[in-house]
C-alpha positions in Angstrom: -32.4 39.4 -128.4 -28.9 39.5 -129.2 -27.0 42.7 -129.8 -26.8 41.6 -133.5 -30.3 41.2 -134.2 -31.1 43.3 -136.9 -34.3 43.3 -139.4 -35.1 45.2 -142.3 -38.3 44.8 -144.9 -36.2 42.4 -147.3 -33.7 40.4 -144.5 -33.7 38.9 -141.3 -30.7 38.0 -138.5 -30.8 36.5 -134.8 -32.6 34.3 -133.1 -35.9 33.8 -134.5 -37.5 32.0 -131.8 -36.6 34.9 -129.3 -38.3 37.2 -131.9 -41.3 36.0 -131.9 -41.8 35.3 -128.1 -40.6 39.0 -127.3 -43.3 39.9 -130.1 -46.0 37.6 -128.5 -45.7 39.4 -125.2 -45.7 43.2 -127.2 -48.7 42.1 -128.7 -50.8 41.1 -125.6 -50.0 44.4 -124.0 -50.8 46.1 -126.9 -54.2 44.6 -127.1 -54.4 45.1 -123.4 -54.2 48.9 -123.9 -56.1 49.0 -126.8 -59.5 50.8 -127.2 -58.5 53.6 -124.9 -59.6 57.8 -125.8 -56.6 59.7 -126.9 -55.8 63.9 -126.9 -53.2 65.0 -129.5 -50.5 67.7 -127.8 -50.1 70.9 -129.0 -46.9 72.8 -127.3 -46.9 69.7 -125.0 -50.1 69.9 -123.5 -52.9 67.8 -124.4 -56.1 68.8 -126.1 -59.7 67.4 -126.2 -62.3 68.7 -128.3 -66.2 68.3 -128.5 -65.8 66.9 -132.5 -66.7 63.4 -133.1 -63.3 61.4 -132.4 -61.6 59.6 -134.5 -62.3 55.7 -134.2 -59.0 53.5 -134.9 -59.7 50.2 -136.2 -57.9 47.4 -137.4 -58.3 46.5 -140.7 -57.6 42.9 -139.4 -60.4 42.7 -137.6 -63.0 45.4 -137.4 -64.2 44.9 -134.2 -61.1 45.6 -132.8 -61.4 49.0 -131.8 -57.4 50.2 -131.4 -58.4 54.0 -129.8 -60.5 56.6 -130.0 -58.7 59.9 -131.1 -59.8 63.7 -130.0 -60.4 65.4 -133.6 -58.2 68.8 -134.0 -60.3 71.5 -135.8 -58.4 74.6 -138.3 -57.9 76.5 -134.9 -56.2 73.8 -133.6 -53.9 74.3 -136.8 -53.5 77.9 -135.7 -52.6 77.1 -132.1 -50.2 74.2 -133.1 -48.2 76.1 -135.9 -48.0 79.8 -133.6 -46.6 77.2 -131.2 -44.0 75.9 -132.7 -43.1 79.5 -134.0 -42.5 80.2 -130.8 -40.7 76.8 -129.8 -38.3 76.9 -133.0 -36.2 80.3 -132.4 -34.9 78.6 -128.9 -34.6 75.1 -130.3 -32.4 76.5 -133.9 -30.0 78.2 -131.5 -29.3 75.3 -129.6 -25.9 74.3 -130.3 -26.6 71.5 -133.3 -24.9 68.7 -131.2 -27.5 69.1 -128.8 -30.2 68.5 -130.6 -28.4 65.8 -131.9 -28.2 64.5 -128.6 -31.8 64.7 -128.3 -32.8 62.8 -131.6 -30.1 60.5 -130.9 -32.1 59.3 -127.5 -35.4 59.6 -129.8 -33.2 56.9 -131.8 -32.7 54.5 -128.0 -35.7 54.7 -127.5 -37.3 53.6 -130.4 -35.3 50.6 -130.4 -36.0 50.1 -126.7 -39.8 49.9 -127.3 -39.7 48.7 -130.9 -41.8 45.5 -130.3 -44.3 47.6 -128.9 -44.4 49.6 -131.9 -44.3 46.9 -134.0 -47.3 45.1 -132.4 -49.1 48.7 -132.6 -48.1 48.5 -136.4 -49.3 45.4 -137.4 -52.5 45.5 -135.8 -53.0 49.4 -137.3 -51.9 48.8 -140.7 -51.9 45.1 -140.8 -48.3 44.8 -141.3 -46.7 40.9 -140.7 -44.4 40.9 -138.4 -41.4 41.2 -139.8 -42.7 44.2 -142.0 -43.3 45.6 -138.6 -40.5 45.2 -136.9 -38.7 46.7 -140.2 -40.8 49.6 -139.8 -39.6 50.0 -136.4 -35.9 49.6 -137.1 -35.8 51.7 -140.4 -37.1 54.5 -138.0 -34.4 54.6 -135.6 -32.0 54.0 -138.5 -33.4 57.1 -140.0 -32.9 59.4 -137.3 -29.2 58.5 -136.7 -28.4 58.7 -140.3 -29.8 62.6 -140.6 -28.3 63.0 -137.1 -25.0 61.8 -139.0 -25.2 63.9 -142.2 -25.2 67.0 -139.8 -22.2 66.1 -137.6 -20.5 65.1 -140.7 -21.1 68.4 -142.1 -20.4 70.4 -139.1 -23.2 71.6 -138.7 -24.0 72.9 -141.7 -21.1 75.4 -141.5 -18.4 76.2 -144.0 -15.8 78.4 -144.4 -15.3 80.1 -148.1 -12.6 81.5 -149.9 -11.2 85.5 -149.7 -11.8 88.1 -152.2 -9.7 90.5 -150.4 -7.2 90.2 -147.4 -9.5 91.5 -144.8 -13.0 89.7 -145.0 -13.8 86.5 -143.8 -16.2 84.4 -145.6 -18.7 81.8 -144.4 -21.3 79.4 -145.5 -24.0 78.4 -142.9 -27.4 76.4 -143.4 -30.4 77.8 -141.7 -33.7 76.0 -140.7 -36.7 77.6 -142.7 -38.3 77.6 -139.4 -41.8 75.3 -139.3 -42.9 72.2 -141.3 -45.6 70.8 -142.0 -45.3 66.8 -142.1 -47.9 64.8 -143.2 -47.4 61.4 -143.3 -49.2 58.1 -144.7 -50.4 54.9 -143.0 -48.5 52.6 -144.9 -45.1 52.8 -143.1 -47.0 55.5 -140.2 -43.6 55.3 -138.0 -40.6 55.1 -140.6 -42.0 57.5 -142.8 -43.3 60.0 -139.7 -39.7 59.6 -138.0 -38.1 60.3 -141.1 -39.6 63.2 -142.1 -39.8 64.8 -138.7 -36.1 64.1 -137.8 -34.3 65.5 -140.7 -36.5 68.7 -140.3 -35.4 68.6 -136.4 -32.3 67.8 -137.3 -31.7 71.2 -139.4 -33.2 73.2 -136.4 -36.7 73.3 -137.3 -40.2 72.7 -135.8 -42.6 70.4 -136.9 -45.9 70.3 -136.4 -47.3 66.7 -137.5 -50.6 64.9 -138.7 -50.5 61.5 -139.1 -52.7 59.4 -141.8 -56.6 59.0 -140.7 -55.9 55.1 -140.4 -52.4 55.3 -138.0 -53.4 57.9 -135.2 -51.9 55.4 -132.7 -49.1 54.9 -134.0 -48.5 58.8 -134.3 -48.9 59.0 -131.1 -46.1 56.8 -130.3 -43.8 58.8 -132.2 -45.2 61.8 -130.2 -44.3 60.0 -126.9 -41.0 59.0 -128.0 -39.8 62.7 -128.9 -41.5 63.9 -125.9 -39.6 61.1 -123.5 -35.9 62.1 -125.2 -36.6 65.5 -124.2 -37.9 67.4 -127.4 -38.5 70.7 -126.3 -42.4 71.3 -125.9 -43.7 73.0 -129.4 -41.0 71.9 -131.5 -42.7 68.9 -131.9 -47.0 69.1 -132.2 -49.3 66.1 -133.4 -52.6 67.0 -134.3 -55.0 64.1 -135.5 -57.8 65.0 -137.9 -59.8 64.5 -141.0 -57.6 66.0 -144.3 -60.8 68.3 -144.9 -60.8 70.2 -141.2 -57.2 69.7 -140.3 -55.0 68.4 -143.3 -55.7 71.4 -145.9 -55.3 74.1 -143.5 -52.3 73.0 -142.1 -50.1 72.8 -145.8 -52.3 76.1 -146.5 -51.4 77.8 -143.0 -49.6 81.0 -143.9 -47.2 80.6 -141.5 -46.0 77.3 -142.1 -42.1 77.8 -144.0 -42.3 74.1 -145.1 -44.1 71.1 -146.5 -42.5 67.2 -146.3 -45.2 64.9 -147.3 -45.9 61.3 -148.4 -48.7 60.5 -150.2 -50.2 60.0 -153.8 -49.5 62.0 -156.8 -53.1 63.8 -157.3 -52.6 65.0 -153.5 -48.9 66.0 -153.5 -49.3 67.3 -156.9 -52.5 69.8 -155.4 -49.7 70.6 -152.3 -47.3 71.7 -155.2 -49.3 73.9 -156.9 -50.7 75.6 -154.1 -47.7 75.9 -151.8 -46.0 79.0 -152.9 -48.5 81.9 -153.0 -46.2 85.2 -151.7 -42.9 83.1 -152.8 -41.6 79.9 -153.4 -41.6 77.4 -150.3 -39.9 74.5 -150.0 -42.2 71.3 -150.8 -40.6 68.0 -150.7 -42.8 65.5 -151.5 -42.4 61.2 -151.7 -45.5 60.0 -154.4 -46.8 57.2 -155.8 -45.6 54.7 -158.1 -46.1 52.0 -160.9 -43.2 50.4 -160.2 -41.7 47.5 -163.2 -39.8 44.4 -163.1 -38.4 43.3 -166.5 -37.8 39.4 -167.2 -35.5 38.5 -169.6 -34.7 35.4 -171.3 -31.2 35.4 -169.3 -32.5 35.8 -166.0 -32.6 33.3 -162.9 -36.5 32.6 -162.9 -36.5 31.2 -159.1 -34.8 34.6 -158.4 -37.3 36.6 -160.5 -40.4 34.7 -159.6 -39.5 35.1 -155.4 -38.5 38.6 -155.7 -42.0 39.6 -158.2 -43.8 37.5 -155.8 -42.0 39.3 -152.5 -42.7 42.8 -153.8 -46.1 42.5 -155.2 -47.5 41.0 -151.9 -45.7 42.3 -149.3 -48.1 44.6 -147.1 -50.5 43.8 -149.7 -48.9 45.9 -152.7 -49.5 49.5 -150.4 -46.0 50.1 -150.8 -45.2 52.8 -153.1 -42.7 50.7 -154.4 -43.9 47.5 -154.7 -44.2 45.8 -157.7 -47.6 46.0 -159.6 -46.7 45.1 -162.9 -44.1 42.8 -164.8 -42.5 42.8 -168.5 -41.4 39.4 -169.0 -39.8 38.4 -172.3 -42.3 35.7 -174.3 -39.7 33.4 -175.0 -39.6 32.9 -170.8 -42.8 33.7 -170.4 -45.0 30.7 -169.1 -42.4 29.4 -167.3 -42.0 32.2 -165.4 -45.6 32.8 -164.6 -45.9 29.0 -163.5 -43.1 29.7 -160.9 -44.6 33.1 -159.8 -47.9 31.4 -159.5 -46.8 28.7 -157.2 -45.2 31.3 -155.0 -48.0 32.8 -155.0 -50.4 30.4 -153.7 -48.0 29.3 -151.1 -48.1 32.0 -149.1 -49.8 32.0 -145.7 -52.5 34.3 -145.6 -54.4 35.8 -142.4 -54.0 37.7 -139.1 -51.0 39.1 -140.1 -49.7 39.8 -136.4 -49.9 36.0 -136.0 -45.9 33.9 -136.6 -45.5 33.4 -140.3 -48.7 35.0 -141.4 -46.8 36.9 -144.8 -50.4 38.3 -146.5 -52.7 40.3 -144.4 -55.8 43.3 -145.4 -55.7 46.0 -146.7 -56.1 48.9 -145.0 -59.6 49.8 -145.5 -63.1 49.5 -147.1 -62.1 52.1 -149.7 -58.8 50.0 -150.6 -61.4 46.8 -150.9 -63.4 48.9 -153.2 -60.1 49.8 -155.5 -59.3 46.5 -155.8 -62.9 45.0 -156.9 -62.9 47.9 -159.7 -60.1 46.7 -160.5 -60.2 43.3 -160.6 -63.3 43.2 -162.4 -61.3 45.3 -165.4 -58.9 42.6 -165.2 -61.4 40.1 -166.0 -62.6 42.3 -168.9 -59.4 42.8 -170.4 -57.5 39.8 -170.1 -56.9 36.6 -167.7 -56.9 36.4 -163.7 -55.0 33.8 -163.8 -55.0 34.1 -159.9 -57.8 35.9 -157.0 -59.8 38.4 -158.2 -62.0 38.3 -155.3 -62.5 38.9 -151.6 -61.4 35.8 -149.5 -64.1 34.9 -147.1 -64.2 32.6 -143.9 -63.3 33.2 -140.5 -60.6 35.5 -139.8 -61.5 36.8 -143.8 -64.6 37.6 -142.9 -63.7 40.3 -139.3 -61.4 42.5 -142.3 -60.3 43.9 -145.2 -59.0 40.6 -147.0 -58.7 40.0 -150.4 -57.1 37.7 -152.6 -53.5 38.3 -154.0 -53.9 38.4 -158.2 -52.1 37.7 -161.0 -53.7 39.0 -164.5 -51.8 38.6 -168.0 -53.3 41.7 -170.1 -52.6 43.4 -172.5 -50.3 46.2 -172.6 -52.8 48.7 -173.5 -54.9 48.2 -170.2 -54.9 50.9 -167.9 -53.7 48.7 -165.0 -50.5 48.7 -166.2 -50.3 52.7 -165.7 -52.7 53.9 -163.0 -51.3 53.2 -159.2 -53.8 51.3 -157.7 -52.1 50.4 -153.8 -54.0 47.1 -153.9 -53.1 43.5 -154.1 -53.2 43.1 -158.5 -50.1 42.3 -160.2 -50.2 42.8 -164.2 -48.2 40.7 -166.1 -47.5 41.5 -169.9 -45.1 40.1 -172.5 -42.4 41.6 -174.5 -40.5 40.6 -177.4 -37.6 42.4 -176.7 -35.6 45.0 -174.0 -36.2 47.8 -175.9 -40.1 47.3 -175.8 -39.8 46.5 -171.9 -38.0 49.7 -171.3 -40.0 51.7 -173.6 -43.3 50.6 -171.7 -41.5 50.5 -168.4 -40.8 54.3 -169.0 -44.3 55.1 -170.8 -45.9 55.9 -167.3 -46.2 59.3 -165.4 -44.5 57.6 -162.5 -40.3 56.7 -161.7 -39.9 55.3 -158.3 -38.6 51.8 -158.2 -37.8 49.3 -161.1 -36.1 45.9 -161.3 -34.8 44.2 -163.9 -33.8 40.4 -163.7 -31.0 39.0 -166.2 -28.1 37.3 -166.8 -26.1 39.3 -169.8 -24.3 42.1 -168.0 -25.0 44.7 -170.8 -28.9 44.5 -170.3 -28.1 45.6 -166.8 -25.9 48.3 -167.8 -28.5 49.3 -170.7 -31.3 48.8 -167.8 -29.7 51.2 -165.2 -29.2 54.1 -168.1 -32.3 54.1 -169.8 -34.9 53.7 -166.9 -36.6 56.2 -165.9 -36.9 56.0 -162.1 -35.0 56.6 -158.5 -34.3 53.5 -156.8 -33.3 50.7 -159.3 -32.4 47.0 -158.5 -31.2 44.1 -160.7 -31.2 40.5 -159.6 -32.7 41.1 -156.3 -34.4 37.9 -155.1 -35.5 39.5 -151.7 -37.7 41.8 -153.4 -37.5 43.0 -157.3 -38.3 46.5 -156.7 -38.7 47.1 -152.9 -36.9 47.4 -149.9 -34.5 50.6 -149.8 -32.8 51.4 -146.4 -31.0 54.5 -145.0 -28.0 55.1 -146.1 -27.8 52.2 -148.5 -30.3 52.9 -151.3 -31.6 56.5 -151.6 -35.4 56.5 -152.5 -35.8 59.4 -154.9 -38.6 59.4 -157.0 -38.3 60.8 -160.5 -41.2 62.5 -162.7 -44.5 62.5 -161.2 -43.4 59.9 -158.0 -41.2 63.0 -156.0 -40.2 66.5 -156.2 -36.6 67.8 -155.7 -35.1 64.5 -156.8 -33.4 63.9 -154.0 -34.7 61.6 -151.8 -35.2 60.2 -148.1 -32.8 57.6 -147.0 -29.9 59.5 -149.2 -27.2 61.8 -148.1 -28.7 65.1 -150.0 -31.9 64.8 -148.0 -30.9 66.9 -144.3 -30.0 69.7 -146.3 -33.1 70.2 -148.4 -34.8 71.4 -144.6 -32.8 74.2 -144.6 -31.6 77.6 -146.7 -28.3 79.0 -147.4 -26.5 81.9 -146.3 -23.6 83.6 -146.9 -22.3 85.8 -143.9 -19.1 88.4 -144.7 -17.2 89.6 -142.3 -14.7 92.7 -142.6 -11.8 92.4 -139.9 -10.2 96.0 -140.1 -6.2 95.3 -139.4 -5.1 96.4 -135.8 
């Protein structure tokens, strides 16, 4: 691939061709190596352990078996975090433009094996290509942007003002010391590499458990530090069920720090149970019910591609895809018949197949979700699209089921419970006031879109919503597709927790603690 090949979630560039061969041949070794038994590393030595591993299949096809994972137990928790204890006093006193270095060449290296780790991706999570590759990129974009916000801030270092003649003032940033990152399957490398690098970045350790569904792709990331020369113990994966591994670990007494993504009810438990003997620091990303408004003004190709882009992309487990819509009645119908025809045309299957744009979802427990709620849908109002599992070949190995469209009404649930499945609600408004007012009326404030033409909606739109990461207009997708350094994904109200967010210029700084250090300088 050229030098200028560069893909992100919502945009392509370079030779597509050469894309997809290099991604053929990442695939077939990645199915070659699949099905093999995996240790996690605590202070860089692998462990086994007599529990019942962890199985890793595809949700494409469940006979696929991607790896079988050693199972870390609560002593495992104790052993990993007194590990990286020990690991982080040598790795904070590094000078911070070595372990700079170090990230950066975690960075290289990403990049260098990123079809690899895409094809890992879209077989784990069922991610199309191009999501995967996305996934891949955004994690080595991550880690040089939080390697950037400290070299930009020297370190973290700041000389102050004088009181008196003879003192000299200074500002410096500290690590905490250990953190706990907990990550999700949906984007299992972008979201893994983010978290962990801004904490290493600030001169932390980490010690890191990946979602039960991405254990392989975890331990790429594991490899990938370990290969740029992360110090052993500043960086431990431990793979595990929540309920032996993932409680003790946010619990563990000795662990300074929490980053985690996840949904509200978990980060929410996280919250309140952090801070015991004082107040730690807990940054959490949530969920979302993320809106796109449709008014009367707007480009309905534009709104009807980017609805359709973010609604179905990854199967709606984004936590900021688009699961529900406001469209103004006057526009309504015609808008629906253009989102529907999108709809159906996309190609659904084996997402890690060229072109393939709708894959499974993750698991039988996502399936589940979505038959609840599509049967709802059905009560309430019209599916005026799916509803149901798809079946036949390929449908019938995984988790597939059918994109949906429902017009309810705006009193139905689905338009305010996150439901990370395939089910878009559509309602209709009479007006900008009731779309914001219902847009708003929701526990969550992650992403929202609006799509119009009159310049004061937008302006109106961008004031009065309540949510982090707002778009107007964008055809690529209406509500998703944030990258680092460009759009800062904070979540507001129950979807984050400092509200100051990953991808943004505030976020380095949140991993570490201030201090003021004094200095009296007696005259000779």
């Amino acid at each position: 691939m050229t030098a200028t090949t560069k893909f992100t979630y919502t945009s392509a560039s370079g030779d597509l061709a050469e894309f997809h061969r290099l991604f053929d041949e990442a695939l077939s070794r990645v199915r070659a190596a699949a099905g093999g038994r995996h240790p996690f590393y605590i202070d860089g030595e692998a462990v086994e352990t007599r529990l019942e591993p962890l199985v890793d299949r595809s949700p494409i096809d469940t006979g696929l078996i991607l790896g079988r994972f050693a199972a870390a137990r609560r002593e495992d928790v104790d052993r990993a975090v007194a590990s990286a204890h020990r690991a982080q006093v040598g790795w904070a006193r590094l000078p911070w433009r070595d372990r700079l270095t170090t990230l950066r060449r975690a960075a290289g290296l990403i990049r260098e094996r990123k079809y690899d780790l895409a094809a890992v991706m879209s077989l784990e999570v069922g991610k199309s290509r191009l999501e995967a590759m996305g996934d891949a990129e955004e994690s080595a974009d991550l880690i040089d942007y939080y390697c950037q916000q400290v070299e930009d801030a020297d370190g973290f270092v700041r000389p102050m003002g004088r009181i008196t003649p003879v003192e000299r003032n200074t500002d410096v940033l500290r690590p905490y010391g250990v953190f706990a990152c907990i990550a999700p399957f949906n984007f299992p490398l972008a979201l893994s590499a983010g978290m962990s690098s801004a904490a290493l970045a600030a001169g932390n350790a980490v010690v890191y458990k990946p979602a039960e569904d991405t254990p392989w792709t975890g331990l790429r990331l594991y490899q990938v530090y370990r290969d740029a020369g992360l110090p052993a113990g500043v960086f431990n994966l431990l793979v595990g069920h929540r309920e032996e591994i993932g409680d003790p670990l946010w619990q563990h007494p000795a662990v300074d720090g929490v980053v985690f993504t996840g949904s509200k009810a978990v980060g929410m438990r996280i919250h309140a149970g952090l801070g015991t003997r004082w107040i730690k620091p807990c940054l959490l990303e949530l969920g979302g019910k993320n809106a796109a408004i449709v008014m009367p003004s707007a480009d309905l190709d534009a709104a009807a591609e980017g609805v359709m882009r973010s609604a179905f992309s990854l199967q709606n487990q984004k936590c900021s895809a688009t699961s529900r819509v406001y469209v103004h009645r006057a526009v309504a119908e015609s808008f629906v018949d253009r989102l529907l025809e999108r709809t159906r045309a996309m190609r659904m299957g084996d997402p890690s197949e060229r072109d393939v744009f709708f894959g499974p979802v993750i698991n039988e427990r996502a399936v589940e979700r979505y038959e609840r709620a599509a049967a709802q849908a059905r009560a309430e109002g019209t599916v005026l699209l799916g509803g149901a599992r798809l079946t036949g070949g390929i449908f019938d190995r995984g988790h597939y089921v059918a994109p949906t469209v429902a017009r309810l009404p705006l009193t139905s649930s689905l338009f305010r419970d996150e439901l990370f499945v395939p089910i878009l609600a559509v309602g209709e408004v009479d007006s900008l006031d009731q779309a914001l007012a219902e847009t708003n009326a929701v526990e969550y404030g992650l992403t929202a879109g609006i799509f119009s033409g009159d310049r004061r909606e937008v302006e109106r739109f961008f004031d009065e919503i309540e949510a982090g990461v707002c778009y107007a207009n964008k055809r690529t997708g209406a509500t998703t597709g944030a990258w680092p350094g460009a759009q800062p994904f904070c979540g507001w109200k129950g979807s984050g927790s400092t509200g100051k967010g990953g991808c943004g210029p505030y976020y380095v700084a949140q991993f570490m603690r201030e201090q003021s250090r004094t200095i009296i300088e007696e005259p000779q």
